[in-house]
TIVEXBA-782726 format. One record per residue (C-alpha): residue in three letters; x, y, z. Coordinates in nm, 4 decimals. Layout:
# residues N
R  resn         u         v         w
R   Ala         X         Y         Z
...
This chain:
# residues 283
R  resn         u         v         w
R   Unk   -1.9352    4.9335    1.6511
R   Unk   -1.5473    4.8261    1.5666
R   Unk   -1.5796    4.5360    1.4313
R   Unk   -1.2035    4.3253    1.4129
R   Unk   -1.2316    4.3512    0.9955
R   Unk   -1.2149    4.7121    1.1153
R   Unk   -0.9199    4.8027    1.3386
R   Unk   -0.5838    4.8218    1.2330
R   Unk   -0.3259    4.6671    1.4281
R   Unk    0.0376    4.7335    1.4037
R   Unk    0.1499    4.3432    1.3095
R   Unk    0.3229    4.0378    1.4771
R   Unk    0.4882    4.1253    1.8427
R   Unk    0.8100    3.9536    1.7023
R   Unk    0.9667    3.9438    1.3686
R   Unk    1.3144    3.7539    1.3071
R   Unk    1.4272    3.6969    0.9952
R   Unk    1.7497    3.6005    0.9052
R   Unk    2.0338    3.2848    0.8477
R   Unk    1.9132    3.0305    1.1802
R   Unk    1.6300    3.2392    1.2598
R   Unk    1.4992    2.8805    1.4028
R   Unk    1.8120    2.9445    1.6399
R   Unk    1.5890    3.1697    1.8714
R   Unk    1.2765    3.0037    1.8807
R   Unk    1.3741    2.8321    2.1889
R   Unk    1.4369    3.2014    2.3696
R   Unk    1.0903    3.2675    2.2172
R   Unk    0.9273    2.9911    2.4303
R   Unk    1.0589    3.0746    2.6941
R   Unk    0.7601    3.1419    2.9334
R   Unk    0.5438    2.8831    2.7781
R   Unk    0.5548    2.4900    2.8810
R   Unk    0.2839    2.3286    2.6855
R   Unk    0.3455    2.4284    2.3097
R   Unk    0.1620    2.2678    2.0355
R   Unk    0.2738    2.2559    1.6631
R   Unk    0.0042    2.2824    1.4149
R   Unk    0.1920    2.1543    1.0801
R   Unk    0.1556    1.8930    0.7636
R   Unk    0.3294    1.6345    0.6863
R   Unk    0.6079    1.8501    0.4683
R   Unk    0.6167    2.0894    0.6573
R   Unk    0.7262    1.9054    1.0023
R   Unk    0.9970    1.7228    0.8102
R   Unk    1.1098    2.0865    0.6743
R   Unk    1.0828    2.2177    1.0533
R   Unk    1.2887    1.9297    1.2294
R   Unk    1.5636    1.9020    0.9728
R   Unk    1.6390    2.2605    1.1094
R   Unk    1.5545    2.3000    1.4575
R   Unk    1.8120    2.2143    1.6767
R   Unk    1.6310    2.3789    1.9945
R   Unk    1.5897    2.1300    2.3092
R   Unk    1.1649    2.1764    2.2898
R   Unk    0.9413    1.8935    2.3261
R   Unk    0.6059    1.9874    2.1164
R   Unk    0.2955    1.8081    2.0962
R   Unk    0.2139    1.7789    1.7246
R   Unk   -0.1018    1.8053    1.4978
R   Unk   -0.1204    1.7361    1.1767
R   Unk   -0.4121    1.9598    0.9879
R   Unk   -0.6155    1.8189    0.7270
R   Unk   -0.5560    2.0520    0.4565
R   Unk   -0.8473    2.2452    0.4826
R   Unk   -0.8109    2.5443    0.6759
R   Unk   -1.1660    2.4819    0.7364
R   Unk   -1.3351    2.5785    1.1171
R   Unk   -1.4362    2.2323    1.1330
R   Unk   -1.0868    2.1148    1.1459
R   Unk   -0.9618    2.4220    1.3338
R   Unk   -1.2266    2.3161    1.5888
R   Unk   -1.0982    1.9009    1.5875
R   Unk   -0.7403    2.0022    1.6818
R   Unk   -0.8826    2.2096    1.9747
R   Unk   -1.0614    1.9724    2.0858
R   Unk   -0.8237    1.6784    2.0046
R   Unk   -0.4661    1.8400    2.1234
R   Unk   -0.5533    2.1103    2.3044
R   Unk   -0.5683    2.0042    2.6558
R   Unk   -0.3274    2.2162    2.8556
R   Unk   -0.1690    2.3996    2.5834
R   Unk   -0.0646    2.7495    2.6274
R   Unk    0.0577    2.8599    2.2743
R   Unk    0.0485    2.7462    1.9487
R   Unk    0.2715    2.7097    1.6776
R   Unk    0.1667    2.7064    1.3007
R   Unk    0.4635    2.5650    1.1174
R   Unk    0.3789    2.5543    0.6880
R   Unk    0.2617    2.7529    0.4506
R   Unk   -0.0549    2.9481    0.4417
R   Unk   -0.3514    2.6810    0.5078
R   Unk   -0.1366    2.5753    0.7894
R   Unk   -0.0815    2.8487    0.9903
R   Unk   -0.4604    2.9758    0.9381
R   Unk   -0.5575    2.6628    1.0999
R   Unk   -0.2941    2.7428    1.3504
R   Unk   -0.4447    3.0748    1.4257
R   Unk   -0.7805    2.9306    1.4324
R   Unk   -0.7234    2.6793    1.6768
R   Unk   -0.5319    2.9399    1.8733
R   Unk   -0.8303    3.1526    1.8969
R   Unk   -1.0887    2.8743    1.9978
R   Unk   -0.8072    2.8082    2.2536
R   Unk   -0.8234    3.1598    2.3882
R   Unk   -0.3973    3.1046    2.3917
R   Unk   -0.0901    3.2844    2.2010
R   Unk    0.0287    3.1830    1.8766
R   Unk    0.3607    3.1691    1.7168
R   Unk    0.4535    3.1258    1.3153
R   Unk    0.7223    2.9750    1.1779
R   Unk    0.6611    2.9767    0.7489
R   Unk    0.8299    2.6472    0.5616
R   Unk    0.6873    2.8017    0.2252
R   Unk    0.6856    3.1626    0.0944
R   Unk    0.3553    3.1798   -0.0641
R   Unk    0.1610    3.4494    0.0967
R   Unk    0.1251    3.7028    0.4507
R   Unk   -0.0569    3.4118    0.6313
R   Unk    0.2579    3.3828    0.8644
R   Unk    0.2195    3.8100    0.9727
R   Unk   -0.1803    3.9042    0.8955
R   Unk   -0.3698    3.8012    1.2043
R   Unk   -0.6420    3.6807    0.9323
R   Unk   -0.6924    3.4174    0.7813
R   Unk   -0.8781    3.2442    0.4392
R   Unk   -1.0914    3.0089    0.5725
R   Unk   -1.2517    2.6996    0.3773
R   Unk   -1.5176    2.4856    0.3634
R   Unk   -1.4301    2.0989    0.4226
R   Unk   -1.4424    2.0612    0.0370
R   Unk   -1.2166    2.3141   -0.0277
R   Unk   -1.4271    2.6291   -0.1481
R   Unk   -1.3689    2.9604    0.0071
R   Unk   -1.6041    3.0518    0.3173
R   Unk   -1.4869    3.3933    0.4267
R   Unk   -1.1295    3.5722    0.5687
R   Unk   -1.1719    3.5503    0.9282
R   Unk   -1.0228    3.8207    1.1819
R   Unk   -0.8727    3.7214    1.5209
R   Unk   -0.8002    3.9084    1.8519
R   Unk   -0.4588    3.8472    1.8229
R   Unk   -0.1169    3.8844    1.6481
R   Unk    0.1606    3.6577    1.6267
R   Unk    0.3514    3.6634    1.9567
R   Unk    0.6348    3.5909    1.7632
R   Unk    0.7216    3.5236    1.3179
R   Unk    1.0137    3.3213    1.3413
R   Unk    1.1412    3.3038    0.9411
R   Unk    1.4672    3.1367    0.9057
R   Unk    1.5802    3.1745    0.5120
R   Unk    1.8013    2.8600    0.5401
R   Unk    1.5064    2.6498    0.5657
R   Unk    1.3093    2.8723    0.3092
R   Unk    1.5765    2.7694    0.0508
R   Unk    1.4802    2.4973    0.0091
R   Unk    1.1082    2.5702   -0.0223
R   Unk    0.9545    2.5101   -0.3838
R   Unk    0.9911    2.7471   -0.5832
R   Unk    0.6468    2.7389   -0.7470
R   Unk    0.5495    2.8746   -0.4063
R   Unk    0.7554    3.1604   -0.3698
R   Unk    0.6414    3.2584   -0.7648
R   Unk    0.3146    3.2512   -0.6138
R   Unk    0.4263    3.4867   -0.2658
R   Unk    0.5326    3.7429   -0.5542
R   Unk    0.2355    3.7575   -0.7247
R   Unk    0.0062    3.7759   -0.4201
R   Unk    0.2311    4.0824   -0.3558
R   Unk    0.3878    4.1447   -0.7056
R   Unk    0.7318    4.2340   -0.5490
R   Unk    0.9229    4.2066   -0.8524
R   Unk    1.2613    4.1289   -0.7148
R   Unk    1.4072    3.9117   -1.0390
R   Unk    1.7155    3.8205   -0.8847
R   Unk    1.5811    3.6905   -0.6064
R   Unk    1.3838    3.4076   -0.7319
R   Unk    1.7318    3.3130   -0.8850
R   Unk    1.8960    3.3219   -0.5480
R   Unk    1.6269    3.0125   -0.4356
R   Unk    1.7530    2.8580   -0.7145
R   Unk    2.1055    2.8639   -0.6547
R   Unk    2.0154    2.8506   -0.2784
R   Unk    2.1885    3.1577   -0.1574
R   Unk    2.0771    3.3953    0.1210
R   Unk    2.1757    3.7057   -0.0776
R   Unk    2.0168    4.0663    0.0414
R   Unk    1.7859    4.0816   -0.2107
R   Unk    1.6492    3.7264   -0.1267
R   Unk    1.5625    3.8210    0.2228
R   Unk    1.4267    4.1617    0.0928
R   Unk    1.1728    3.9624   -0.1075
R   Unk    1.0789    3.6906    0.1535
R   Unk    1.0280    4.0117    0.3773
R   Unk    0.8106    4.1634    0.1522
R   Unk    0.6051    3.8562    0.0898
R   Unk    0.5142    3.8141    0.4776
R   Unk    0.5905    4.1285    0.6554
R   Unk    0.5374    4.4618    0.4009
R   Unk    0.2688    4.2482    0.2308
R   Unk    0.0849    4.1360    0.5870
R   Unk    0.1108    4.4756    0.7347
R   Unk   -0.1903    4.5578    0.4687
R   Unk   -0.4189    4.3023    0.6323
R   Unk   -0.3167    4.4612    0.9629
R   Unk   -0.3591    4.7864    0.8784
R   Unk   -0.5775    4.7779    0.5705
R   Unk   -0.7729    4.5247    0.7177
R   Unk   -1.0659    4.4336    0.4570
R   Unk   -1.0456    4.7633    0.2755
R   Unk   -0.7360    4.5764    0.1904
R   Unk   -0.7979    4.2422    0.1554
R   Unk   -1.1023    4.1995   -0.0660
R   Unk   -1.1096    4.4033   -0.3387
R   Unk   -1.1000    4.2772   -0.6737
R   Unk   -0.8125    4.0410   -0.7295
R   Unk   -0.8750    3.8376   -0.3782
R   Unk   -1.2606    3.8322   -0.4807
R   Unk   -1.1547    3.7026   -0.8018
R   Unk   -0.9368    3.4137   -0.6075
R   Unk   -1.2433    3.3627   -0.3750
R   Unk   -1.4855    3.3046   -0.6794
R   Unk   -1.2454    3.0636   -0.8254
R   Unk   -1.1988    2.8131   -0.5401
R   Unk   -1.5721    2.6798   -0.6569
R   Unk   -1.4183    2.5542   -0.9840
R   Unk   -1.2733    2.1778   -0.8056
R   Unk   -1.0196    2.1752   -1.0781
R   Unk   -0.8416    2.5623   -0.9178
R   Unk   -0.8068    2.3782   -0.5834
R   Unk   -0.4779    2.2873   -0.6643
R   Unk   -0.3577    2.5969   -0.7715
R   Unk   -0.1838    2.8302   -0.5126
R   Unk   -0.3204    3.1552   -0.3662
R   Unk   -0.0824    3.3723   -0.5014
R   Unk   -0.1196    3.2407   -0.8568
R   Unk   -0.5048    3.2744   -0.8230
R   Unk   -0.4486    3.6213   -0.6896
R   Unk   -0.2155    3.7465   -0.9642
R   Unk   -0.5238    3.6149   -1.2306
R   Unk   -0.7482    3.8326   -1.0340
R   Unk   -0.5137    4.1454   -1.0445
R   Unk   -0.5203    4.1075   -1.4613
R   Unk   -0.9180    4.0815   -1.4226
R   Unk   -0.9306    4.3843   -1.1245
R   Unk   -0.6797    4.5762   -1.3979
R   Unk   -0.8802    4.5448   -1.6698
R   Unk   -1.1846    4.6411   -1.4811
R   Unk   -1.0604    4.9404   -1.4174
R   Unk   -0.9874    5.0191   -1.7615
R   Unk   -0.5895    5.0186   -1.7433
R   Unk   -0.5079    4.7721   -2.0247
R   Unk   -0.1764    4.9375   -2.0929
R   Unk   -0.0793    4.8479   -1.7326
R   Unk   -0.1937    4.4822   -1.8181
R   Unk    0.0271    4.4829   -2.1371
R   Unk    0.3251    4.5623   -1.9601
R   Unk    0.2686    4.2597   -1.6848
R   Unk    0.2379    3.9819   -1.9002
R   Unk    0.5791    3.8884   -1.9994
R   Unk    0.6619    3.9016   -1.6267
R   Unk    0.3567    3.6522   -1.5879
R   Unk    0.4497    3.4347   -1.8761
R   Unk    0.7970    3.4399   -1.7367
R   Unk    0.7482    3.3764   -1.4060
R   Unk    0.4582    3.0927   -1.4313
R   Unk    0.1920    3.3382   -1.2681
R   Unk   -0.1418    3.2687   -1.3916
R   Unk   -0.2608    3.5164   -1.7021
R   Unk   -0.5475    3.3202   -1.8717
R   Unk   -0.7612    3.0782   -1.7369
R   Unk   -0.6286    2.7950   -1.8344
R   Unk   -0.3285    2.8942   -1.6484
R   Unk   -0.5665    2.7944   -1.3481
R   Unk   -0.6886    2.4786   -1.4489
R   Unk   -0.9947    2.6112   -1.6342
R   Unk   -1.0202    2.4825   -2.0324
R   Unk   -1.3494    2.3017   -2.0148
R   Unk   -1.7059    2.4550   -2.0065
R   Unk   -1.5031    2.8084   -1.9797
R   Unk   -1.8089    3.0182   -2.0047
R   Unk   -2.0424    2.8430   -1.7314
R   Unk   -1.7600    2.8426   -1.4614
């Protein structure tokens, strides 16, 4: 029995990355008449200030979740008529995106406003309970008709996020963290915003949970029942777990040399790096 956590797939349909990227979401559409945009509040602001297409969208705001429960209330709520969805935001976003998508039976479409993890490429996603805690990584039917990733918006994303995108990937491109600083689209900026979504995502398509859940994800998973983690990224709980999974596996030399990238970088190394100081031992 091939079950989806099983089969590989090749990745998104579509991936356009580049200066204006949001220039050709328009030709992307075209095809489609009833798109909806699954998004926050950020996000949408982050999205309109640079699409200039001539779209109408119907718009739903997720609840921060990523949870089925909410993933079911947009269906139900906005999804009259709609023939493909777009998640526009970061990672919880466009999980709910491709959530709704799926109870929708319909095409989806990602356009990231954060570079924080492969949630914008993997056709997975982390899914939540309502309170927050980790449930399980879902698999869906489909890839992303189209990953639309335009690195003028992305310059202006917060950093802290794109720290995180590194970790969950640990593409150590120094220079280009100081390129979102400066805000310049230089090569090696687009190399590692690439790397983040596409190089990292093609492991959950092709790696599927061989590659997904070993022992720095399971480590991230664990942690999302301490409340006091919840408001620590993915990527910065993931790069804690990759010390732990390290260790683990008996290659403490290899954790040695990480550190000072960690400590330089803001990426989690100790627990209290993730929120945890009190009652250490129980959680």
């Amino acid at each position: 029995m091939f079950e989806l956590a099983n089969v590989s797939r090749p990745g998104v349909s579509e991936y356009i990355s580049g200066s204006g990227a949001l220039s050709a979401l328009d030709n992307r559409l075209e095809g489609f008449k009833t798109p909806l945009i699954v998004t926050g509040e950020k996000s949408y602001a982050a999205f309109k200030k640079f699409y200039k297409g001539n779209r109408e969208f119907r718009v739903a705001k997720y609840d921060g979740t990523a949870s089925y429960e909410d993933m079911q209330r947009i269906a139900d709520e906005y999804g009259q008529d709609v023939d493909v969805v777009l998640g526009v935001g970061g990672g919880r976003v466009i999980d709910t995106a491709k959530g709704v998508a799926s109870v929708l039976n319909k095409e989806y479409m990602t356009v990231p406003t954060v570079i924080a993890t492969c949630a914008p490429y993997a056709p997975v996603a982390a899914v939540y309970h309502p309170d927050k805690t980790f449930r399980e990584v879902a698999y869906f039917k489909r890839t992303a008709y189209a990953c639309v990733v335009d690195l003028d918006l992305l310059l202006e994303s917060p950093k802290e996020y794109f720290v995180a995108g590194i970790g969950d990937t640990l593409a150590k491109w120094y220079e280009a963290v100081e390129a979102l600083d400066k805000k310049e689209v230089t090569e090696s900026f687009k190399n590692a915003v690439d790397t983040v979504f596409a190089i990292s995502g093609c492991v959950g398509c092709f790696a599927v949970h061989y590659g997904r859940m070993a022992g720095a994800h399971a480590v991230h998973n664990g942690m999302t029942l301490i409340e006091e983690t919840h408001s620590v990224l993915h990527g910065t709980k993931v790069s804690y777990g990759i010390l732990v999974q390290l260790l683990a596996e008996g290659k403490k030399d290899e954790v040695e040399k990480l550190v000072p990238f960690y400590k330089e970088n803001n990426l989690a190394y100790n627990l209290a790096c993730v929120n945890v100081v009190e009652d250490v031992e129980a959680k």
